[in-house]
C-alpha positions as CSV (number, residue, x, y, z in Angstrom):
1,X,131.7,112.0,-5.3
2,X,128.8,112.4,-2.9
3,X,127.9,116.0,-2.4
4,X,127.8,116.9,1.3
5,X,124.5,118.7,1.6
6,X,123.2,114.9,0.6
7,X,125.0,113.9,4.2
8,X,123.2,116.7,5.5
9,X,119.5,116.1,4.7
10,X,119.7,112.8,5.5
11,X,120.7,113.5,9.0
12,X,118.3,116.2,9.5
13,X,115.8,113.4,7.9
14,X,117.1,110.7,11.1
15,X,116.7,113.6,13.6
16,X,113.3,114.5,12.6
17,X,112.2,111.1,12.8
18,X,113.8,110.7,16.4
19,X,111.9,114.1,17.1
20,X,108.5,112.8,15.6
21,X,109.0,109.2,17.5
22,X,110.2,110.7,21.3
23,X,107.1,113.0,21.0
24,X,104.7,110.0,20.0
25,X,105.9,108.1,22.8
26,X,105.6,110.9,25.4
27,X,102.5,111.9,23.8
28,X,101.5,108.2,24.4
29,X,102.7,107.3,28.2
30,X,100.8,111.3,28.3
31,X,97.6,109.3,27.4
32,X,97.9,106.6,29.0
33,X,98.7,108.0,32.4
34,X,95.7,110.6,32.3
35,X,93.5,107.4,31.4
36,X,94.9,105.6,34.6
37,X,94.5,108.3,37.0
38,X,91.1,108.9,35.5
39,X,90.1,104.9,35.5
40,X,91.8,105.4,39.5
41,X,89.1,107.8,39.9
42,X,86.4,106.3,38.4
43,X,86.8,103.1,40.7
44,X,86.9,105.5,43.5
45,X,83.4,107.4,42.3
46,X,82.0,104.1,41.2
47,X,83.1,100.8,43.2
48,X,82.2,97.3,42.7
49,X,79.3,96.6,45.4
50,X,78.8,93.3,47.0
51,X,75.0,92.0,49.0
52,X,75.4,91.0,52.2
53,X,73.5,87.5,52.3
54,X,72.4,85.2,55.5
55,X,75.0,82.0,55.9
56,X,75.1,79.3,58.7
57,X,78.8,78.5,58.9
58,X,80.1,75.5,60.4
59,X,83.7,74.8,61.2
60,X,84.5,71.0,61.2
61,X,88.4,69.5,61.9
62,X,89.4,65.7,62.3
63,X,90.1,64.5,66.0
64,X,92.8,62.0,66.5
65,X,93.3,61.0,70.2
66,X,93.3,58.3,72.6
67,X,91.0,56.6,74.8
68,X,90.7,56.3,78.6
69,X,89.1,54.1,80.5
70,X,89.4,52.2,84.0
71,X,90.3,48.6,83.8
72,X,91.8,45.7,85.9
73,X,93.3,42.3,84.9
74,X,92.1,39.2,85.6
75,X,94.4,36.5,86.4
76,X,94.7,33.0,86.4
77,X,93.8,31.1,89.7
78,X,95.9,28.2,89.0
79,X,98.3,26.2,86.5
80,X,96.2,25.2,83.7
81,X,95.1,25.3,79.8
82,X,93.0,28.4,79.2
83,X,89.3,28.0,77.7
84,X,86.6,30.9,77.5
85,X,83.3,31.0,75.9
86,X,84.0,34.3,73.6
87,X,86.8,36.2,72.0
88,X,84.5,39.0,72.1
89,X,84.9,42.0,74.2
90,X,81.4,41.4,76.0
91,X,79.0,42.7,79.1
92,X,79.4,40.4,82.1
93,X,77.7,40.7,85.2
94,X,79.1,40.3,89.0
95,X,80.8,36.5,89.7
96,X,79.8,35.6,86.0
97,X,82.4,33.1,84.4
98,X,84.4,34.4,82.2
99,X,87.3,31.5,81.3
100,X,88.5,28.6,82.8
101,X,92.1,26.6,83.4
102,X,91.9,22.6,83.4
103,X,87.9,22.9,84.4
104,X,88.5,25.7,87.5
105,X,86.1,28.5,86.6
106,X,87.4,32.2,86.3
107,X,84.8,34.6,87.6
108,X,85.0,38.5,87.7
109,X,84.6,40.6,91.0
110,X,82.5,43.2,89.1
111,X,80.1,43.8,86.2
112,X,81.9,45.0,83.4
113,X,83.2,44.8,80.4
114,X,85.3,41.3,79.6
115,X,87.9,40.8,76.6
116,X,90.5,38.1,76.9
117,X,92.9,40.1,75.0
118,X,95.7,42.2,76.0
119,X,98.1,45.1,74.6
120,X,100.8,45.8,76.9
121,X,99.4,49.1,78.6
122,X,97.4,47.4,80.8
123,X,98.4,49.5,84.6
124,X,100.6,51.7,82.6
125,X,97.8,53.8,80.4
126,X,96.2,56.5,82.8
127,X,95.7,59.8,82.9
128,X,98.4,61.3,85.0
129,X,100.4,60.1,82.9
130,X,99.2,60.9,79.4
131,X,97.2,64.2,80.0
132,X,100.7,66.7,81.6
133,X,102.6,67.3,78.9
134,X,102.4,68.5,75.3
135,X,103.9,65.7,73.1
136,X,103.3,62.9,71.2
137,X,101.3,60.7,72.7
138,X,103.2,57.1,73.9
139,X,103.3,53.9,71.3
140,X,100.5,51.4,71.5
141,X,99.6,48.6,69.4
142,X,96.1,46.9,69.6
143,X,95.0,44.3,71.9
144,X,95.8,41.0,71.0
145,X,93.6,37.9,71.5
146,X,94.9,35.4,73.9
147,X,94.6,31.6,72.0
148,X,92.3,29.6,73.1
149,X,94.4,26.0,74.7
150,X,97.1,28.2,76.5
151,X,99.0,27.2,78.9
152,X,98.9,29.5,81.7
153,X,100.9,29.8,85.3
154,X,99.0,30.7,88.1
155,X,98.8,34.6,88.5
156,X,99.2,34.8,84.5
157,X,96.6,37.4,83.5
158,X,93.3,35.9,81.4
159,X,92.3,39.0,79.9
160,X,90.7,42.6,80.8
161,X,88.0,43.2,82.4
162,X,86.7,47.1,82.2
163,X,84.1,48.0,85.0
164,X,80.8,49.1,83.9
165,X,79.0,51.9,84.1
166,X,82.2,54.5,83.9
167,X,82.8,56.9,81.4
168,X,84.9,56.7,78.3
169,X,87.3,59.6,78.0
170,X,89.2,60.6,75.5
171,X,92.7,62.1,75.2
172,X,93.0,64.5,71.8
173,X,95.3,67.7,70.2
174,X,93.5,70.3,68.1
175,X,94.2,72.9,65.9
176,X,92.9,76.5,67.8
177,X,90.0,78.7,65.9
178,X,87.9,81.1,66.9
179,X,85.4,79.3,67.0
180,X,87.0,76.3,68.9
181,X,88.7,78.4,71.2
182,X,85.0,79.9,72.4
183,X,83.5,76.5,73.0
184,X,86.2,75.5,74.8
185,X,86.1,78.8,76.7
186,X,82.7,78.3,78.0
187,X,81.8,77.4,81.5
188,X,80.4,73.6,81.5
189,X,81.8,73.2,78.1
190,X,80.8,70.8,75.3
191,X,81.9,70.1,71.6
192,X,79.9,68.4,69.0
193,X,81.6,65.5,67.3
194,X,80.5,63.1,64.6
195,X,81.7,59.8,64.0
196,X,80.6,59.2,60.2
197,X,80.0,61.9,57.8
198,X,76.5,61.6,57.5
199,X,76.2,60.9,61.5
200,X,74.5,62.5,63.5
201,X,76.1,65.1,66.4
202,X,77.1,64.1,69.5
203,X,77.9,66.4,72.5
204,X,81.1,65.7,74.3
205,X,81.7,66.9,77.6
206,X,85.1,69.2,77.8
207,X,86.7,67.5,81.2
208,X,89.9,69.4,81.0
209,X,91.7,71.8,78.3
210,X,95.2,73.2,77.8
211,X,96.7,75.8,75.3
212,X,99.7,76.2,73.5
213,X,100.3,78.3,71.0
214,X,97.8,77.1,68.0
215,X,97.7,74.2,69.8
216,X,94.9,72.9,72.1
217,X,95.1,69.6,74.2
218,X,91.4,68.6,75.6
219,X,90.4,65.5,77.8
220,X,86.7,65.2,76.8
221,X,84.0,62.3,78.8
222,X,82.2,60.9,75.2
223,X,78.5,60.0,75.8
224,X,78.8,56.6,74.7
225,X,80.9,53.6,75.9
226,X,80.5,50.4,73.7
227,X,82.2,46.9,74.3
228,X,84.0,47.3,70.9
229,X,86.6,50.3,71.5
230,X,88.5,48.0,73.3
231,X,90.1,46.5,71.0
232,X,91.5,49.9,70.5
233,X,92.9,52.8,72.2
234,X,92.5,55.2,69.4
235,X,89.9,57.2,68.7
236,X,89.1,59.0,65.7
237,X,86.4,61.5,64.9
238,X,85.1,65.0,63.6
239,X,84.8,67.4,65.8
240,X,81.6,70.2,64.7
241,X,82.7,74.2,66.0
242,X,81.1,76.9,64.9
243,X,77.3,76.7,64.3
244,X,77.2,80.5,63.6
245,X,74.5,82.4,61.3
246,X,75.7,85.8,59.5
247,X,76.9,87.1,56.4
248,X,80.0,85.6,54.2
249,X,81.9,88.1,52.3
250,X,84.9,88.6,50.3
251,X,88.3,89.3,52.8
252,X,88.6,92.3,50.3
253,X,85.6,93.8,52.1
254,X,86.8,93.9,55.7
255,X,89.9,96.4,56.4
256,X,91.4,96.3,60.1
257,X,92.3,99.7,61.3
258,X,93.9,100.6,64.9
259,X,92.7,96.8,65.8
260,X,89.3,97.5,64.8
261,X,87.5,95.3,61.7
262,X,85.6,97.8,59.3
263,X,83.1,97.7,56.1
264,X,82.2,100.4,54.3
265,X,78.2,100.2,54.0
266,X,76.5,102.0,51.0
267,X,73.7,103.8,52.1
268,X,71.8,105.9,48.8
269,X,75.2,108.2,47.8
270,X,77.2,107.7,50.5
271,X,79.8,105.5,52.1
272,X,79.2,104.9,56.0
273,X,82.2,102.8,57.8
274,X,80.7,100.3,59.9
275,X,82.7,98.3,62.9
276,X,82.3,94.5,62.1
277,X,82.6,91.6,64.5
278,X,83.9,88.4,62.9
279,X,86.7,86.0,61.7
280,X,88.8,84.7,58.9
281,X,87.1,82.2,57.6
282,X,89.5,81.1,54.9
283,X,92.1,82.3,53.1
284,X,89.9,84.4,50.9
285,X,86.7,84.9,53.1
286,X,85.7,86.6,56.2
287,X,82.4,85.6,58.5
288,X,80.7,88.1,59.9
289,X,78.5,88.0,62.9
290,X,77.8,91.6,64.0
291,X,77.8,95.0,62.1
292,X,76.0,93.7,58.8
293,X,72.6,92.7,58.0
294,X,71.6,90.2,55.1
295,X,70.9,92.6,52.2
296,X,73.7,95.3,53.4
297,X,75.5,96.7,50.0
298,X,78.7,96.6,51.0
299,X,82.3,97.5,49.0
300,X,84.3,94.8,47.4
301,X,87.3,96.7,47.8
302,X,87.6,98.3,51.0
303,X,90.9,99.1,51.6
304,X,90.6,100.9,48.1
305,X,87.5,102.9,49.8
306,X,87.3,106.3,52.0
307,X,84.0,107.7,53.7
308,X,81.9,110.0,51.2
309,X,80.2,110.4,48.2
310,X,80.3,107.8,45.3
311,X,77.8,107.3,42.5
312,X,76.4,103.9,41.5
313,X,75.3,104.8,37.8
């Protein structure tokens, strides 16, 4: 049999090993939480520093609209099989022939634009009726080519013909910015847009423009009007906002307090705040365009940051 005093050292030996363990592990977490608050403080006395440095930023978005333009059809004088010289949308001038039906010449009234082609919307496509409301814009399809050897009934229509000179307007939605919404804003406004990505800029004339939400609807007068877009009434380009210069820097670097945008500027020892004028650029970066100079240290972290003393050694 087993003396008892064995039982008893060998619980005293389990209990002293508990006791050595649970003071380890406090001693431990002890450590480690005087190293955190110590690290906590160190950050404070010595935070990561950023250099302001000179940008351009340009904000660029796709345009998808419609196109607007005045147009009347011409019709067909009499019964007859329908000939004409081009399926081209083309430049005519005043009486020129544009088609004709068993030998009777079709002539336009005006100089213009001719394409004997049609798409449906032809007295149904204007502006009061597109530009009101916010919401999709109607179906259309693209014109389609009348064939050449048709048989036609007087007062048939022969084709399109677009006066010339007008301007060519465009219908369009776009996503709201900062930077959009000031153009826009402006009195006598225009918008840069660029048709291919290497193009070059073109400045669009803002006719009319509507908000909603981070919506914005704009009727815009485009400084070019070519024969082709009619075969077309879409219109598709990039629109150019934003030709700003100033200083990128990390979203971590602006704080908003009481609606105001700060930065904390390091100046020798100290920490100055400094009110900043600017906008979100992206999801991780903030433009600045008044309160910061190129070569400004600034802190990384200024929501981490109070005005004072730090050290930078």
């Amino acid at each position: 049999m087993e003396p008892e005093g064995g039982n008893t050292r060998e619980e005293n030996g389990l209990f002293g090993r508990l006791v050595y363990y649970t003071a380890f592990l406090l001693i431990f977490v002890g450590v480690a939480k005087l190293y955190l608050i110590w690290l906590e403080n160190y950050r404070l006395l010595h935070p990561e520093i950023i250099e302001a440095v000179a940008v351009g930023y340009i904000e660029e978005q796709p345009l998808d609209g419609i196109l607007l333009w005045d147009e009347q059809l011409v019709y067909a004088p009499r019964d007859g099989v329908l000939t004409y010289l081009s399926p081209l949308p083309r430049r005519v001038s005043k009486g020129e022939v544009v088609a004709a039906l068993d030998g009777a010449s079709v002539r336009v009234p005006t100089p213009g634009y001719f394409f004997p082609a049609l798409d449906g919307q032809e007295g149904h496509w204007v502006y009061s009726r597109l530009w009101p409301e916010f919401a999709p814009f109607p179906f259309f399809r693209s014109a389609v080519l009348l064939e050449n050897g048709t048989q036609l009934r007087k007062g048939a229509p022969v084709g399109k013909l677009v006066p010339q000179p007008q301007f060519l307007r465009c219908i369009a939605y776009l996503d709201c910015s900062p930077s959009i919404e000031r153009s826009l804003q402006r009195k006598n406004a225009t918008i840069k847009i660029r048709m291919e990505p290497d193009g070059k800029d073109r400045g669009a004339e803002v006719v009319a423009v509507k908000f909603s939400g981070q919506k914005i609807k704009v009727c815009l007068r485009l400084p070019f009007f070519p024969a082709s877009v009619l075969y077309s009434r879409a219109f598709s380009c990039r629109v150019i906002t934003g030709d700003l210069q100033g200083v990128m820097v990390p979203d971590t670097a602006v704080v908003t307090r009481d609606g105001r945008n700060l930065v904390f500027v390091v100046q020798g020892s100290r920490v100055l705040s400094q009110d900043v004028e600017g906008f979100p650029a992206d999801e991780k970066h903030f433009f600045i365009t008044k309160g910061v100079m190129p070569g400004n240290k600034l802190i990384l972290h200024a929501d981490k940051t109070l005005s004072g003393v730090i050290r930078l050694w």
